[in-house]
N, C-alpha and C positions, 0 to 999 in steps of 0.2 A: 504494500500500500504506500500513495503517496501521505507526505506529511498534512497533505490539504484532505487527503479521502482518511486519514487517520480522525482528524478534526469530526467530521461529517459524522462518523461513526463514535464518537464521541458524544455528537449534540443530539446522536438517535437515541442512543445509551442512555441520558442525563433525562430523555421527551419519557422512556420508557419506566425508569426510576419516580419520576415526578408521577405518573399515571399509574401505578401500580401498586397494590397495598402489600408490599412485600417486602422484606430488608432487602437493601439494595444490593448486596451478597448473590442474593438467590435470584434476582435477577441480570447479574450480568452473566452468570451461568448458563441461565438459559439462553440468552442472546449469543453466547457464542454457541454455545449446542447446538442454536437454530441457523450461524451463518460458520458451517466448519470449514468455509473455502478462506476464512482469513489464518493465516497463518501463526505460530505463534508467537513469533516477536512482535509481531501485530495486534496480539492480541494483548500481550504484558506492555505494549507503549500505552494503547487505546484507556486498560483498565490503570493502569499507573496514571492518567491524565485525568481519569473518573475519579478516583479515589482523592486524589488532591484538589478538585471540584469541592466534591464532599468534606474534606478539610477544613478548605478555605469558606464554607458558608457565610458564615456570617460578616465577614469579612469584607468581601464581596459584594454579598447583601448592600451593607452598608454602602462603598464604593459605588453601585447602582443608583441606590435611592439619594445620596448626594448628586448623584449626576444628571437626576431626574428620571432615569428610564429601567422601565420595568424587568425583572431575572428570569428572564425568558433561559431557555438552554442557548440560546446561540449569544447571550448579552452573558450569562454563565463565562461561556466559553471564549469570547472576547477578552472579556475582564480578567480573566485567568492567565491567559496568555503573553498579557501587556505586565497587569500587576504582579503576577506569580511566576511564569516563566523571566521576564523580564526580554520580551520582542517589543519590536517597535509597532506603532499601529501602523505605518507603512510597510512592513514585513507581512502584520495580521491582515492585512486588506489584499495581500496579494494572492494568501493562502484561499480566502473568502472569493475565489475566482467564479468559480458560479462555470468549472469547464466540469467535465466528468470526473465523480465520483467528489468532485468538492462542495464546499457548501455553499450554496446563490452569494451573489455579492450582497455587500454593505447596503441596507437601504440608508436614506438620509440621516434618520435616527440615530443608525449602528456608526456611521461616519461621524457624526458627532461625539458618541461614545468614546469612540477608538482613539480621536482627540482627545476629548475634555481629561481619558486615562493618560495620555501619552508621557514616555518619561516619568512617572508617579512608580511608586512602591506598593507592596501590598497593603504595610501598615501605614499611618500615618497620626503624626499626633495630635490629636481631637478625638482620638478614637475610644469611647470608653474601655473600661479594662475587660469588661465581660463580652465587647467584638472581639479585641483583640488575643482573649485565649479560649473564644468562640462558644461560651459558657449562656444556654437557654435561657431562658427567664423562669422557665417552672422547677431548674433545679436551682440558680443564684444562691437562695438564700441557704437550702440545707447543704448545699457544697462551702459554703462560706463555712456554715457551723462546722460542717467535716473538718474543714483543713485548715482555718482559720487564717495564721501568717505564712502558711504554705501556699494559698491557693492562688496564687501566678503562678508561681514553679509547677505547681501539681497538674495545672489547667495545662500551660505548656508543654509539658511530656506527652497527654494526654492529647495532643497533637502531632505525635512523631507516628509514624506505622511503626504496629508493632512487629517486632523480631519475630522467626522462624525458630519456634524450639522444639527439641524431641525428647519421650520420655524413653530411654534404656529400658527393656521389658527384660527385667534379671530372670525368667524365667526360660528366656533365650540367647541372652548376651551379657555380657557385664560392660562396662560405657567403655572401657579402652577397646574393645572388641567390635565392639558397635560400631565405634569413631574411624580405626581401621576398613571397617567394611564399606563405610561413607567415602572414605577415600579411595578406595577403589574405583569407586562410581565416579570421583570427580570430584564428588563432593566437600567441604573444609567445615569444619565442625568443632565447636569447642566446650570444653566444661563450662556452666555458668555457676554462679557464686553459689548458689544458697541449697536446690539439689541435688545428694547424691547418683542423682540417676539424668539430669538433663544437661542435654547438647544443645549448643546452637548454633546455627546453620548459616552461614554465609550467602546471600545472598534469596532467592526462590527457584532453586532448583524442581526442575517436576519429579516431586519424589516417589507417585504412583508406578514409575514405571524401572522403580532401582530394588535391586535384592534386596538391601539390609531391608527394605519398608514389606516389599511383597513374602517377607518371608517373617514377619514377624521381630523383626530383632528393635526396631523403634514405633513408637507410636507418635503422632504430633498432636503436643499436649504444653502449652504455655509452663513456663514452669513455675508460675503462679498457683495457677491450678495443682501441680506435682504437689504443690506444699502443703496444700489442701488435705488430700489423701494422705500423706504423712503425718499430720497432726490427729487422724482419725488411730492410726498405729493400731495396724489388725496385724494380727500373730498368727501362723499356720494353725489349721485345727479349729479356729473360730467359725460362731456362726453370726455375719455382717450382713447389715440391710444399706443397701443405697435407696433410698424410699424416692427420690428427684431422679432417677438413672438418667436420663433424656436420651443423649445420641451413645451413653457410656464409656465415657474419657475417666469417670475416675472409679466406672466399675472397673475398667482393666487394670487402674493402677490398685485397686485394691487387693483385688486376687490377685496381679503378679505378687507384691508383698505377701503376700499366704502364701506364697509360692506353691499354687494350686491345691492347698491343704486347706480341709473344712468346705465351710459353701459361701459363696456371696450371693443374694436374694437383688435382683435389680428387678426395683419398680418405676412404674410410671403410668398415669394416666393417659399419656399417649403411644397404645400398644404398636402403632407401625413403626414409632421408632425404635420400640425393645427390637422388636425384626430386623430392623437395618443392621441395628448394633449385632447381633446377630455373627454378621460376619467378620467382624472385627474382633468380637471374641473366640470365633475360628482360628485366624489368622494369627492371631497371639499364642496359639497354640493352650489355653487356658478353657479349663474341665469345670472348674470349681463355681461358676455363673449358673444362677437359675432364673432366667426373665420369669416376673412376674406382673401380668397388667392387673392396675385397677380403675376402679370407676370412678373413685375418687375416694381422697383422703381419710376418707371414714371406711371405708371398705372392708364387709366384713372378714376378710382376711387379717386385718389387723387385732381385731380382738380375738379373734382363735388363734395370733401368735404372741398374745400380750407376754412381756415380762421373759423371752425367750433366747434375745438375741443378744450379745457383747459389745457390738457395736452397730450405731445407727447413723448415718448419714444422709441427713436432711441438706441438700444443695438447693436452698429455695429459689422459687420463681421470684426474679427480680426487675429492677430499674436496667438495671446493666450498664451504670456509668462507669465500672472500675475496666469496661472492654470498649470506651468509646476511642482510643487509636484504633483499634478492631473494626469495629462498625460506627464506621464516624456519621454516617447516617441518622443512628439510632439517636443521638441528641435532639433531631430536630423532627421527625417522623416518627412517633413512638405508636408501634404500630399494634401491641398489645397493651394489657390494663395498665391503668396511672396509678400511683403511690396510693392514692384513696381506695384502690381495690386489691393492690399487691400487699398491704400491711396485715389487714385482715386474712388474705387467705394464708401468710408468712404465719400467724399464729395458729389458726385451723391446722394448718399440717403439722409444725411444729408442736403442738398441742396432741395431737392424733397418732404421731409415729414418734413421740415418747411412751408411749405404753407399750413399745416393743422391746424397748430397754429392760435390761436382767438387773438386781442390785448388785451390782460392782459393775456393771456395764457404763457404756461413757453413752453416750447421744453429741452426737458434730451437727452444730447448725453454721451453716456457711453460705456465703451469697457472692456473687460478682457485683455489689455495690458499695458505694464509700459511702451512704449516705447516712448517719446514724439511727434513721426511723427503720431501717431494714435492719441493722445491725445491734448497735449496744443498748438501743432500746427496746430494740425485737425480744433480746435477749433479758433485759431486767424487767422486761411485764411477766415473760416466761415463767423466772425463780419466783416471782411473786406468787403465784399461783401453782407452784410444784417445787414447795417445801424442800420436796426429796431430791432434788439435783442441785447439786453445787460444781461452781466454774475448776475446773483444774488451769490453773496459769499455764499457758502455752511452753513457757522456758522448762516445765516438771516434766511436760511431753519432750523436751526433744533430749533432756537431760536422759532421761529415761532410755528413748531411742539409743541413746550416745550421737547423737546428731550435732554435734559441737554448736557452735553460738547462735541462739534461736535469730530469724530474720527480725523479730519486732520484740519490743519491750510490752510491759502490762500482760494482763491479765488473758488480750486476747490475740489472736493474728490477725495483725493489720498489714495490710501489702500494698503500696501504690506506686505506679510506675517512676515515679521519680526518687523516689526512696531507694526502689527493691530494682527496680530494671525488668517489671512484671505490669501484666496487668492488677489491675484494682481488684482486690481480696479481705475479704471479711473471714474469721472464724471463730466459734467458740468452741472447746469441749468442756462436757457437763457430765459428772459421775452421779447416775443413781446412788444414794448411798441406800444400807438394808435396813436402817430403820429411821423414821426421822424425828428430828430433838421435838420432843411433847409440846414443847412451847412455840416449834413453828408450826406445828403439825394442825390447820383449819379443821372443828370440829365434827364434820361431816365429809373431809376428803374422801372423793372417790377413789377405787385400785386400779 
């Protein structure tokens, strides 16, 4: 493709994302699956140009509506080019040729536009602080409360793409073995700080189509998330529930850690994707997985397994701000429920797949949000109402692990990409204890 039919395909891309109720992820997937005559350096310019679109929102945005003219995708794609690429608008006007496979020229409007950017930056100062680290309006104020005198830095990370990282599946490889086998492929890989088990990956190799991936020896698993499932610390022989399993990233990191000893129980209310997952726990070569759907969080599966299990892994349905470098979309398109209906159902579950918890058993509630209504609040309405769990401080878990210097201080895991070099991670764990002190104990507790 020319750089001008690159554009084209760009402003189809951005018409398609605008019109479709879908994370913008899943649709530029499809949009290639539907045109496979573009090639693939074509296709990593096209979605590299999308993705920093998506970035630059608000930004943008703003630069627009100063300029007076509407964020059409081709006024998107304009403004990006001049302020973010940094071309000239004599460059962007030539590109806008209106020959084959490029995009119609300049109307009068756009030629104005192309001016009034011309020579300018992306940022500029006038620009409030919440354009310029591209922070929504519906979350401002509890990401403020999050992060307080972090939140430029924190906001700023949260604008880089995120890294390429892999979880070591020790059930198949141990990480120098794995990293070797990456190399062979071409690929450069290296330990990152905080998991014993994650690589990361230089560059976006297509990993689908290399041994170490198709045989089992890495999974791609943020190593954010790795830490997640380590703080939950299942031991061979245990019986563990992932009650959120979804696509099952941190069912496989659980059972690899059991090193296929005992069982892991992965639920979800959305059975198609236990099936997906399916294959992925084929390929990991991992026995120990039992998908189970349910209908929802009250499902009588759960009290026919109350009080049963050693560990519970609650990954709630979240905001998902600790993954917007990820889906930088998601800030401004939120395309499932708002914090008014994800808090309430965070306690429903949380409340519901603790009574699968054994006394000595832990319960893990964990979220991809930084926002405290999901998290240290989710969590102290919780204990208020279930006497019998207390917090085990994150540093006892990794002490315990031998997992040398825990990633976050206090009582819980905190992870945010500017900190940790992860996406944004919440965790608590919470020990049933076997009986509870009389004096917290609510005189009609149910079991």
């Amino acid at each position: 493709m020319t750089p001008a039919a690159r554009l084209q395909a760009v402003i189809d891309l951005l018409t398609e994302i605008d019109q479709t109720p879908r994370p913008a992820d899943a649709v530029i997937s499809a949009f290639f699956r539907n045109r496979r005559y573009i090639g693939s350096k074509d296709r990593s310019a096209v979605a590299e140009t999308v993705y920093a679109i998506l970035r630059r929102h608000a930004r943008l945005a703003w630069w627009l509506e100063r300029s007076g003219h509407p964020a059409t995708p081709r006024a998107r794609v304009i403004a990006n080019a001049i302020l973010g690429e940094g071309m000239s608008a004599a460059t962007v006007a030539t590109l806008f040729s209106g020959g084959k496979f490029a995009p119609p020229a300049f109307d009068r409007d756009e030629a104005r536009l192309a001016a009034a950017l011309d020579t300018h930056t992306l940022d500029h100062p006038s620009m409030p602080d919440t354009v310029r680290v591209e922070c929504p309006a519906w979350a401002e104020a509890a990401m403020r409360n999050a992060l307080g005198d972090r939140f430029v830095p924190e906001m700023q990370a949260l604008l880089e793409p995120a890294p390429l990282d892999l979880r070591v599946n020790p059930v198949r490889a141990d990480r120098d073995t794995a990293r070797v086998a990456l190399e062979k492929a071409g690929i450069t890989a290296r330990p990152t700080r905080w998991s014993p088990l994650a690589l990361r990956v230089k560059g976006r190799p297509p990993l689908a189509t290399v041994d170490a991936f198709k045989d089992g020896l890495v999974e791609i698993q943020d190593e954010g998330s790795q830490l997640v499932a380590l703080a939950v610390a299942p031991k061979p022989g245990m019986q563990v529930v992932d009650f959120c399993a979804g696509a099952g990233g941190k069912t496989l990191a659980l059972a690899a850690l059991m090193n296929n000893k005992g069982r892991v129980v992965a639920c979800d209310v959305l059975e198609g994707r236990l099936k997906r997952a399916a294959e992925r726990f084929r390929r990991a070569g991992l026995h120990n997985i039992e998908p189970h759907p349910l209908k929802s969080e009250r499902d009588p599966w759960v009290k026919r397994h109350k009080r049963k299990f050693d560990r519970v892994l609650v990954d709630a349905p979240c905001s998902g701000t600790g993954t917007w470098r990820r889906n930088p979309d998601s800030r401004w398109r939120p395309l499932g429920p708002g914090l008014e209906q994800l808090v309430p159902l965070q306690a429903a579950i949380l409340d519901s797949a603790a009574r699968l918890v054994k006394p000595g058993g832990r319960l893990v509630y964990a979220t991809c949000s930084l926002l405290p209504e999901e998290n240290e609040k989710q969590v102290a309405a919780f204990l208020e109402t279930h006497p019998e769990f207390a917090v085990m401080p994150v540093a006892e878990v990794w002490q315990e692990e031998g997992a040398g210097t825990p990633p976050a201080e206090g009582p819980f895991l905190r992870l945010t990409p500017a900190r940790h070099d992860t996406d944004g991670f919440f965790a608590a764990v919470m020990v049933r204890r076997d009986e509870v002190p009389a004096a917290d104990a609510p005189p009609d507790a149910p079991a």
